[in-house]
DSSP file (Angstrom, degrees, kcal/mol; ACC not computed):
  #  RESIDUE AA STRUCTURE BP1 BP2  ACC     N-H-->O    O-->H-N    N-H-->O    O-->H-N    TCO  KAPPA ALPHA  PHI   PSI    X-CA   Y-CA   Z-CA
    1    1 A X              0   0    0      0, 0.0     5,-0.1     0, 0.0    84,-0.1   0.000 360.0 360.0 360.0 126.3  -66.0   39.4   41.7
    2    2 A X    >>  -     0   0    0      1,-0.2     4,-1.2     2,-0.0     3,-1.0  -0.143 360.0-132.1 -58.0 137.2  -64.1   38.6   38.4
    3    3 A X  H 3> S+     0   0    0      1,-0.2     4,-0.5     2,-0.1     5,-0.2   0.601  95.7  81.3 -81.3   2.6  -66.2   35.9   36.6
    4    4 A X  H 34 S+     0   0    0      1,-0.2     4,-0.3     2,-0.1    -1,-0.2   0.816 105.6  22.8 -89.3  -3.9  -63.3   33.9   36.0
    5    5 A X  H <> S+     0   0    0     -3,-1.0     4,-1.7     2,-0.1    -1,-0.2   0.729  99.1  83.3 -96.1 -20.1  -63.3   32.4   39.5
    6    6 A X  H  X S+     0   0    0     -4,-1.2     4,-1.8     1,-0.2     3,-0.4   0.937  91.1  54.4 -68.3 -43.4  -66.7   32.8   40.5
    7    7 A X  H  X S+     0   0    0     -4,-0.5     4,-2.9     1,-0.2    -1,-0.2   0.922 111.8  55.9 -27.5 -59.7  -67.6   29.2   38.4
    8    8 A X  H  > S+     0   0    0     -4,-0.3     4,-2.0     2,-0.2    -1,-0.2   0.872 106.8  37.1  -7.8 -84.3  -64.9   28.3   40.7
    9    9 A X  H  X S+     0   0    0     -4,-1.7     4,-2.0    -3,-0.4     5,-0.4   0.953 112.0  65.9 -74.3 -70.6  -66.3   29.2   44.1
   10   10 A X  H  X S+     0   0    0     -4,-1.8     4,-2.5     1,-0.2    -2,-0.2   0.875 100.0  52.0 -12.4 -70.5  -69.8   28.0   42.7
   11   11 A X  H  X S+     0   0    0     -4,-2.9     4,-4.7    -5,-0.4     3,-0.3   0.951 110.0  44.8 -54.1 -49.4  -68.6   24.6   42.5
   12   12 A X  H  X S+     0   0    0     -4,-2.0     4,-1.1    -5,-0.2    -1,-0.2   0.710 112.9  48.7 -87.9   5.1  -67.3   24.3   45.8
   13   13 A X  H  X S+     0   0    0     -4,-2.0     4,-1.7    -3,-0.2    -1,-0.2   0.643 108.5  51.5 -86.2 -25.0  -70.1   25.8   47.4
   14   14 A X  H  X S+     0   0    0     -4,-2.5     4,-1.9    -5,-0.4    -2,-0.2   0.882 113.5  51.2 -78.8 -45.4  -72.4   23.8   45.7
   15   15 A X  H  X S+     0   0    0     -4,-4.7     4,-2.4     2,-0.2    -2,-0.2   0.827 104.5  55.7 -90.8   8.1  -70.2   21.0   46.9
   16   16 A X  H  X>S+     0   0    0     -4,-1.1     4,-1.5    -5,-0.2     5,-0.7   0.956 107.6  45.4 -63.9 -62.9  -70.1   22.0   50.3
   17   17 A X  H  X5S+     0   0    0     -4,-1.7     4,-3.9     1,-0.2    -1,-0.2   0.788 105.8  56.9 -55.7 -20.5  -73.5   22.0   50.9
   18   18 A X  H  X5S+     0   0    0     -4,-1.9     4,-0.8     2,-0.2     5,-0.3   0.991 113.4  46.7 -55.9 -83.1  -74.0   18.6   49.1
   19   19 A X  H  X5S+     0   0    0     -4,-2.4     4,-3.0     1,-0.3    -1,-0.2   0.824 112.3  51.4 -38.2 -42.6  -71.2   17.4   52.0
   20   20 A X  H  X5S+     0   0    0     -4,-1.5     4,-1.4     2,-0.2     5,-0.3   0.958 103.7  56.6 -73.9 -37.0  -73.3   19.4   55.0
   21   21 A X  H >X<S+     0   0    0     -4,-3.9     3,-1.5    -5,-0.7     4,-1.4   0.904 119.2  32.5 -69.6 -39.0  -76.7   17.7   54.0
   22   22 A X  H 3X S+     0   0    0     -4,-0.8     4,-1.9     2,-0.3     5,-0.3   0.823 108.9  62.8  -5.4 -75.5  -75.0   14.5   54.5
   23   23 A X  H 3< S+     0   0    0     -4,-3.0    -1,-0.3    -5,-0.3    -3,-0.2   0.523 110.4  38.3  17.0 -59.5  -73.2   15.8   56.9
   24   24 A X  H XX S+     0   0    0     -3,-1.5     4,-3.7    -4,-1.4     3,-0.5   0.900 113.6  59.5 -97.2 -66.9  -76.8   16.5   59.0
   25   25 A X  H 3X S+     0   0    0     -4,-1.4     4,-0.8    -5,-0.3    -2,-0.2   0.841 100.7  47.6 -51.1 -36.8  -78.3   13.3   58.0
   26   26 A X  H 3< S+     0   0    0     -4,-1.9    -1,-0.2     2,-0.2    -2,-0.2   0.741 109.0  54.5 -96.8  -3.3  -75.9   11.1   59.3
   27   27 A X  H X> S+     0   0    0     -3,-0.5     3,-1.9    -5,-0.3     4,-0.6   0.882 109.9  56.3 -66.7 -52.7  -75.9   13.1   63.1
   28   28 A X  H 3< S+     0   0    0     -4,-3.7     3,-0.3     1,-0.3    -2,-0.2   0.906 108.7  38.7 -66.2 -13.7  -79.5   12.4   62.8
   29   29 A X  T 3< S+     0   0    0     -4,-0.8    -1,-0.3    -5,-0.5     3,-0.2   0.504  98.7  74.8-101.9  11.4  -79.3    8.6   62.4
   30   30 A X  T <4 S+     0   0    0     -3,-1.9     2,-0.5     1,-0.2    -1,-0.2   0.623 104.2  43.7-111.8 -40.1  -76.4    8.4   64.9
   31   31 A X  S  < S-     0   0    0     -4,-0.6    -1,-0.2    -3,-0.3     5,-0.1  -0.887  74.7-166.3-118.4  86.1  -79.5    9.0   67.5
   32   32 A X        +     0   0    0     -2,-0.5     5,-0.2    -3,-0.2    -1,-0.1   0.391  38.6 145.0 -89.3   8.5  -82.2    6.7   66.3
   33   33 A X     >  -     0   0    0      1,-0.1     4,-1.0     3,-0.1     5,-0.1  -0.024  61.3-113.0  -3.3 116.7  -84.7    8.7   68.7
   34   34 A X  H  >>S+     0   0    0      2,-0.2     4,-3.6     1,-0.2     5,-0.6   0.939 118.5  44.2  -3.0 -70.3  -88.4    9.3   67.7
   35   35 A X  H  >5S+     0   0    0      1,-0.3     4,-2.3     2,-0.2     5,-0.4   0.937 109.9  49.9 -67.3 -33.6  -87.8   12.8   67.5
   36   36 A X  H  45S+     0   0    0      2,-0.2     4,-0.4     3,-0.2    -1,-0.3   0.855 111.9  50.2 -58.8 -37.9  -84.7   12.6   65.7
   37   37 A X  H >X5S+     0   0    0     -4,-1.0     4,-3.1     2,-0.2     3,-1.4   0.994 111.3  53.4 -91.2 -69.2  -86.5   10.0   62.9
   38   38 A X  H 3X5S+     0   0    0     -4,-3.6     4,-2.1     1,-0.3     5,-0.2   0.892 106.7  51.3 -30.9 -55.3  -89.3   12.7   62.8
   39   39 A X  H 3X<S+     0   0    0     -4,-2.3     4,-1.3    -5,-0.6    -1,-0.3   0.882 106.5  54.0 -57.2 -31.3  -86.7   15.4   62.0
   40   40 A X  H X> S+     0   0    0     -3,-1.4     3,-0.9    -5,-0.4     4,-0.7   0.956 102.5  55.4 -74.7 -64.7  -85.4   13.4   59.4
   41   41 A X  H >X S+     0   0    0     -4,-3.1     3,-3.8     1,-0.2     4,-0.9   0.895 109.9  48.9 -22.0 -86.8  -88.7   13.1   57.8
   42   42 A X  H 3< S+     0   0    0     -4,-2.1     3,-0.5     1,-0.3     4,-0.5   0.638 105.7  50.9  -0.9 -65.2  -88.9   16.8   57.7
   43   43 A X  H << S+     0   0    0     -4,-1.3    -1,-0.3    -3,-0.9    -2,-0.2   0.226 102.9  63.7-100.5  -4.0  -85.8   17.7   56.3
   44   44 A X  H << S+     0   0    0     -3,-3.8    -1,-0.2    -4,-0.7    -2,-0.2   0.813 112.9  38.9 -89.7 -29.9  -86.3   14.9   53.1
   45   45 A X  S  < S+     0   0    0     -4,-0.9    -2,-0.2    -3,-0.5     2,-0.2   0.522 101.6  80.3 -89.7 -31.0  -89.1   16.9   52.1
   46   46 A X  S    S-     0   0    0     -4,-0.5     2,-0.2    -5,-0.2     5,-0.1  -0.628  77.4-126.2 -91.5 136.8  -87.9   20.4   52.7
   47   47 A X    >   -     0   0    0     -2,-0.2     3,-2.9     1,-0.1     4,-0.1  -0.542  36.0-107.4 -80.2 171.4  -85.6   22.0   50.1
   48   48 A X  G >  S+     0   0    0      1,-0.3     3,-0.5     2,-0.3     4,-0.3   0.367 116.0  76.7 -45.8 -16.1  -82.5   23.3   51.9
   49   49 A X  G 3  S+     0   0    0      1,-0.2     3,-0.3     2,-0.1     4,-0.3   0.667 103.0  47.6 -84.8 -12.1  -83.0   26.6   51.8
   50   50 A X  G <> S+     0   0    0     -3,-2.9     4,-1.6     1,-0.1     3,-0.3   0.567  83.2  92.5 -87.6  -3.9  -85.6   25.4   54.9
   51   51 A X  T <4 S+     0   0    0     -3,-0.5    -1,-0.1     1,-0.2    -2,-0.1   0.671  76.0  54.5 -95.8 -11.5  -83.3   23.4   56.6
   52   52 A X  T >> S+     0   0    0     -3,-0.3     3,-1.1    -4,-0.3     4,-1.0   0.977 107.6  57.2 -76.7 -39.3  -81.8   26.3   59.3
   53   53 A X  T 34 S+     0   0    0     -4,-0.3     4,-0.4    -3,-0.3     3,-0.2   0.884 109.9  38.8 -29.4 -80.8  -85.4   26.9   60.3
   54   54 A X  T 3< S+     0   0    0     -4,-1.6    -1,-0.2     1,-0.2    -2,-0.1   0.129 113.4  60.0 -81.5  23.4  -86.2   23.3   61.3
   55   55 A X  T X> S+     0   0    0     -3,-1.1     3,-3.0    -5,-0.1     4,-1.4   0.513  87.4  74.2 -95.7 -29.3  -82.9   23.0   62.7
   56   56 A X  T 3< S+     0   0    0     -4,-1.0     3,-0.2     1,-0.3    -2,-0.1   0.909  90.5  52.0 -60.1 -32.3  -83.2   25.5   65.1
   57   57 A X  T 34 S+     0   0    0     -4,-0.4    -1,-0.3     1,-0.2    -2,-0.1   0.820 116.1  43.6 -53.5 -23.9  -85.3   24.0   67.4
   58   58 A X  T <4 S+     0   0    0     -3,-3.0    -1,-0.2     5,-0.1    -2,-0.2   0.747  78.2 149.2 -99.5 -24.9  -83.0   21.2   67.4
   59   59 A X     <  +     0   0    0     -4,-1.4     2,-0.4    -3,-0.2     3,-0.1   0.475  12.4 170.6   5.5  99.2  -79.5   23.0   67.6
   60   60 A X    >>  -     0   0    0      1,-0.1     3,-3.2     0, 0.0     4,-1.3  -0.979  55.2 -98.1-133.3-178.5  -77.1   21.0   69.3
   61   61 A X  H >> S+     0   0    0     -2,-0.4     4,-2.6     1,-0.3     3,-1.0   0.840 130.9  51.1 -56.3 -52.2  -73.3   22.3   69.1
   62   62 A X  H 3> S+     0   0    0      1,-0.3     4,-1.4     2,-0.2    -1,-0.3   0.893 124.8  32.0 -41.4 -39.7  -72.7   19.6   66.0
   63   63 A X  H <> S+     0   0    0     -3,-3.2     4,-1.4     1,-0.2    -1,-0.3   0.833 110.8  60.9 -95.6  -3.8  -76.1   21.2   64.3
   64   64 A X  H <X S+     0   0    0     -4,-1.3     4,-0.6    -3,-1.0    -2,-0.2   0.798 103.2  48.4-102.4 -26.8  -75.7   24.3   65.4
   65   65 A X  H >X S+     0   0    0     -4,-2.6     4,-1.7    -5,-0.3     3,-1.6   0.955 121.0  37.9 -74.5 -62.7  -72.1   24.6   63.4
   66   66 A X  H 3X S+     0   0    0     -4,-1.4     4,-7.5     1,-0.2     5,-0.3   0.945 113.9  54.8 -54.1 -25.8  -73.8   23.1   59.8
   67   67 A X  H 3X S+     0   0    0     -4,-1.4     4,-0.6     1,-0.3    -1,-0.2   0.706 115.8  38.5 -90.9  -9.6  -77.3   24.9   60.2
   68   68 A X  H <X S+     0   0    0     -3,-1.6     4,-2.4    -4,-0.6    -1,-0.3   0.706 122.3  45.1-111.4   2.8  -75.3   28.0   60.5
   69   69 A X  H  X S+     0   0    0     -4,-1.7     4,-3.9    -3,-0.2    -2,-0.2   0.935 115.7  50.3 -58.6 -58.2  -72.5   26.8   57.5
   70   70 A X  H  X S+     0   0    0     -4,-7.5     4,-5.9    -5,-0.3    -3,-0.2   0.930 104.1  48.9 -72.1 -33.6  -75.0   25.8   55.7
   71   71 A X  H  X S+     0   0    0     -4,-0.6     4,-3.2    -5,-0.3     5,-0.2   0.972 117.2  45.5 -39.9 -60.9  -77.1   29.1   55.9
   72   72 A X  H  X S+     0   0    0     -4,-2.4     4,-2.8     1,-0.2    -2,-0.2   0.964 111.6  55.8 -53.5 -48.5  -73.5   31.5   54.8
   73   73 A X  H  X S+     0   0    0     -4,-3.9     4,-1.0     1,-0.2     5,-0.2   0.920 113.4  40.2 -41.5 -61.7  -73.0   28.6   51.9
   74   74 A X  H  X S+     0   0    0     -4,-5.9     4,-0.9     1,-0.2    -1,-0.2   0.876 111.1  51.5 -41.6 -51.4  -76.9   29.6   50.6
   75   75 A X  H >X S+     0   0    0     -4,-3.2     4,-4.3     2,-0.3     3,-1.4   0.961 116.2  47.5 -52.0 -49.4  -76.7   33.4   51.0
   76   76 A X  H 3X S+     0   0    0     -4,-2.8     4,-1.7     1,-0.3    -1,-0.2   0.905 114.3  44.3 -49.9 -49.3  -73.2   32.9   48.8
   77   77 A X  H 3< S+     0   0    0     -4,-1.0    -1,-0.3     1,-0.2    -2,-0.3   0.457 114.5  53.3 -66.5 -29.0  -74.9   30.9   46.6
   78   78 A X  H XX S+     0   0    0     -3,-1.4     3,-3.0    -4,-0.9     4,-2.6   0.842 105.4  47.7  13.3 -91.5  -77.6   33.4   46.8
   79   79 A X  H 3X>S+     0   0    0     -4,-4.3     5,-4.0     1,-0.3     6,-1.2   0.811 105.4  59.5 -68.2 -15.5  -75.8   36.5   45.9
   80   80 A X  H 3<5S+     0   0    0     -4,-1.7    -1,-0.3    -5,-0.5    -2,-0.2   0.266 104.3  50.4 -86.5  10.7  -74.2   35.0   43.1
   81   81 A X  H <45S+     0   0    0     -3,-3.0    -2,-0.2    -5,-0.1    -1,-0.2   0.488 118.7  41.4 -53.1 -41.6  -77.6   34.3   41.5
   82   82 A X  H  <5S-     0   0    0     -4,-2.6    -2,-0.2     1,-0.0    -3,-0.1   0.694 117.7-110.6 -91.2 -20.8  -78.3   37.8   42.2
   83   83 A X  T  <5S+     0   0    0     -4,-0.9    -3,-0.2    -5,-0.3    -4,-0.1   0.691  89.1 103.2  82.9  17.0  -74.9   39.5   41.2
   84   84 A X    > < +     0   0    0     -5,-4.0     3,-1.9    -6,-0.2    -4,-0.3   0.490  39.9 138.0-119.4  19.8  -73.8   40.4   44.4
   85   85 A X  T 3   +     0   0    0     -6,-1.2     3,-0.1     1,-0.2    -9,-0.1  -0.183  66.7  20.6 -51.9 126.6  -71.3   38.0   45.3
   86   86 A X  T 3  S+     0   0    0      1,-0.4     9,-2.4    18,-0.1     2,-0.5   0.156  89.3 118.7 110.3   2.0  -68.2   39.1   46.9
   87   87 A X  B <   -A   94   0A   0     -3,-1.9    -1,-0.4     7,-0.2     7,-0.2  -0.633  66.4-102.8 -84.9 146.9  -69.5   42.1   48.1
   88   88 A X     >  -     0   0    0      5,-2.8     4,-1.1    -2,-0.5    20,-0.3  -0.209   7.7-140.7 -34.4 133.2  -69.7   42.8   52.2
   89   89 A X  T  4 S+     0   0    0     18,-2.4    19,-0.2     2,-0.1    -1,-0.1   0.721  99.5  39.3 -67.9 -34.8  -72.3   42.6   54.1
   90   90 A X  T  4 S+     0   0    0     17,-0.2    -1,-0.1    19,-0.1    18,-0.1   0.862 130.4  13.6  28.4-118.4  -71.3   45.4   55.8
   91   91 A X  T  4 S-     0   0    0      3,-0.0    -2,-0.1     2,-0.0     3,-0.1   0.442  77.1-137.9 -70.7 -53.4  -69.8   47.9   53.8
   92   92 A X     <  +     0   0    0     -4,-1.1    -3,-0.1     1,-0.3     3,-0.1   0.301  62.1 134.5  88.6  10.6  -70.8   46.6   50.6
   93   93 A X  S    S-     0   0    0     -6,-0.1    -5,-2.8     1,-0.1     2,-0.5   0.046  71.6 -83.6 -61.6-170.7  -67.0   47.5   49.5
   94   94 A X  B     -A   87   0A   0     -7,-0.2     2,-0.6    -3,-0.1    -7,-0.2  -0.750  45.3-116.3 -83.5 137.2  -65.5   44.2   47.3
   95   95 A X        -     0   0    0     -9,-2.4    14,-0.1    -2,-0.5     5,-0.0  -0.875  33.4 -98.7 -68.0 121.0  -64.1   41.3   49.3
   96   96 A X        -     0   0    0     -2,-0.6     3,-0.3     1,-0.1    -1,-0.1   0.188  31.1-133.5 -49.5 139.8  -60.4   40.5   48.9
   97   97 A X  S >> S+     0   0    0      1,-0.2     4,-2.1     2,-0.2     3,-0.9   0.793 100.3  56.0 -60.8 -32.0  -60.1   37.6   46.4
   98   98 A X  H 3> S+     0   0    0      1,-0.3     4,-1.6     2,-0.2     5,-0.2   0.762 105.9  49.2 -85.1 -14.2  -57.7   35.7   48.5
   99   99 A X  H 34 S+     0   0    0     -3,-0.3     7,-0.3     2,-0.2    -1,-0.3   0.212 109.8  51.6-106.3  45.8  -59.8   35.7   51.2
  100  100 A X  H <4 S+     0   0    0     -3,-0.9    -2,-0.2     2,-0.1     6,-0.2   0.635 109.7  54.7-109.1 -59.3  -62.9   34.5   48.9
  101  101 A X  H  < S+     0   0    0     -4,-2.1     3,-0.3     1,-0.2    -2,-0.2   0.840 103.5  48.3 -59.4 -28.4  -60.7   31.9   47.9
  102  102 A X  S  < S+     0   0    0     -4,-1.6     2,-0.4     1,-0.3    -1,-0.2   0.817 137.5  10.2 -70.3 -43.7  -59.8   30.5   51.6
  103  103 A X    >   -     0   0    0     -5,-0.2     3,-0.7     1,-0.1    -1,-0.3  -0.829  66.2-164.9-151.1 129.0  -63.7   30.5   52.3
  104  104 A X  T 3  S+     0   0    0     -2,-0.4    -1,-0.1    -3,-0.3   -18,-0.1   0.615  91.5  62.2 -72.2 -36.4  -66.2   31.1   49.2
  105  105 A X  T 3   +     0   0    0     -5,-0.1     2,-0.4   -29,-0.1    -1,-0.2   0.591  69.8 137.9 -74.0   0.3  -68.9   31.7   51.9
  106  106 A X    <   -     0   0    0     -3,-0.7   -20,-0.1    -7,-0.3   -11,-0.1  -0.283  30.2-179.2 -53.6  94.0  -67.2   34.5   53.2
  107  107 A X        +     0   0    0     -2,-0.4   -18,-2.4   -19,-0.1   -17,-0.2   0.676  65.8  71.3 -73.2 -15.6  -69.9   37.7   54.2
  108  108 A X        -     0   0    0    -20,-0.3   -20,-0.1   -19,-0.2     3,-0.0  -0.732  69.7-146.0 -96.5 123.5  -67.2   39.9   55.3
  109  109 A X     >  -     0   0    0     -2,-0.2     4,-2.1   -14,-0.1   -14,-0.1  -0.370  49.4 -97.9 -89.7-152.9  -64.3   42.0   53.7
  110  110 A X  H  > S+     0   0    0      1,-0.2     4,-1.4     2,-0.2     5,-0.2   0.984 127.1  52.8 -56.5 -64.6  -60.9   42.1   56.5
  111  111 A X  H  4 S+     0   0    0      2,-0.2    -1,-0.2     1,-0.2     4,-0.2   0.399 112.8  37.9 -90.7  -6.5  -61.6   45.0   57.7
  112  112 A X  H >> S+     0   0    0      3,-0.1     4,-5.8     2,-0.1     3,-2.7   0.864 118.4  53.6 -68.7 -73.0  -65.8   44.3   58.7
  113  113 A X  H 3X S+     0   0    0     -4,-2.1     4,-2.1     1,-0.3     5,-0.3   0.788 102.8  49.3 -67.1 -19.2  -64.9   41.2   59.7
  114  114 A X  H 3X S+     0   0    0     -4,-1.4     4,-0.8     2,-0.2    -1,-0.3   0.813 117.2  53.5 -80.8 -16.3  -61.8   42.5   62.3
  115  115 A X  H <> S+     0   0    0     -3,-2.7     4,-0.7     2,-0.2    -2,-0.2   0.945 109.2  39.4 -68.8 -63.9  -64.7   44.8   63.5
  116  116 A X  H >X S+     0   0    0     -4,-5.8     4,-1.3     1,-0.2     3,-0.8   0.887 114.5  54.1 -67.0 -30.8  -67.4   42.2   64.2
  117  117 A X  H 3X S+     0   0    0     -4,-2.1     4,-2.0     1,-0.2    -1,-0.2   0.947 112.0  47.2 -55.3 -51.8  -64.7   39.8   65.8
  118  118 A X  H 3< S+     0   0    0     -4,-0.8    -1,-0.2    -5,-0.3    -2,-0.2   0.668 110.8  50.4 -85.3  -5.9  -63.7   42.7   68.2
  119  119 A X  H << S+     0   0    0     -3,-0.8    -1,-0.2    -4,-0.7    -2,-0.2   0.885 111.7  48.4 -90.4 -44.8  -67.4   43.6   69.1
  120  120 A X  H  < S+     0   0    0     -4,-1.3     2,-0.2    -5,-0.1    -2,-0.2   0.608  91.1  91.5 -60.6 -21.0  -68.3   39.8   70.0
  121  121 A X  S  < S-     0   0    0     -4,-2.0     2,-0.3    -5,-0.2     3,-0.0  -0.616  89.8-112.4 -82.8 151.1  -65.1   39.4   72.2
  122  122 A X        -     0   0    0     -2,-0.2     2,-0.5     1,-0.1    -2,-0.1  -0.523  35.1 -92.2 -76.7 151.6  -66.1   40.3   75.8
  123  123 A X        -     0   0    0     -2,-0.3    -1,-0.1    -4,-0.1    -4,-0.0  -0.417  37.3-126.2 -46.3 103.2  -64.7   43.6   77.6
  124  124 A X        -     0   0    0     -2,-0.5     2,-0.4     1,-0.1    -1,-0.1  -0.003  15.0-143.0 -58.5 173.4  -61.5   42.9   79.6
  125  125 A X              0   0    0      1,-0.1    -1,-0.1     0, 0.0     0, 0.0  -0.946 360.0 360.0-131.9 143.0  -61.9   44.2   83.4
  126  126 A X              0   0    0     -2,-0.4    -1,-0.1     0, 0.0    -2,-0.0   0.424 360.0 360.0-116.3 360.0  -58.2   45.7   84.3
């Protein structure tokens, strides 16, 4: 990925996840539940990189869309510690820049991602 965006993409991945832990805290206080309060506990204590773990148990469709956001944010955030940002998960070819720029978490180049979309859809019956 050309370093002149990745600074870019950094920032707004760091400030997505800032918005999804929030995000997660205020579903949990929305249900002032035991378990829910307990969960909360948890998740103050735990850095973020724990926080899909001890979500899973808890997964309803509202957690189950951040805990799995916030997981693609880290891994970007991740491989761009590492130096492997932008590549596919895949393929490990480069991911188009425009579509890095439309979503910075993006694991997938087009042509992965038109693959796994077309494996996940069910088989039509004729």
């Amino acid at each position: 990925m050309p370093q002149s965006i990745t600074p870019i993409l950094r920032a707004q991945l760091l400030e997505e996840l800032q918005l999804l832990r929030t995000e997660i805290f205020s579903y949990l206080q929305i249900d002032h539940s035991d378990e829910y309060g307990k969960l909360r506990i948890q998740l103050e204590h735990q850095p973020l990189s724990h926080w899909p773990e001890l979500l899973r148990s808890w997964l309803t469709p509202e957690l189950e869309n951040r805990s799995r956001r916030l997981e693609l944010v880290q891994a970007a955030l991740s491989q761009m510690d590492m130096g492997l940002y932008g590549l596919c998960s895949d393929c490990e070819s480069r991911i188009e820049r425009e579509l890095l720029m439309a979503d910075p978490a993006r694991q997938r180049c087009a042509a992965c991602e038109k693959v796994h979309v077309e494996q996940k859809q069910p088989a039509h019956r004729h």
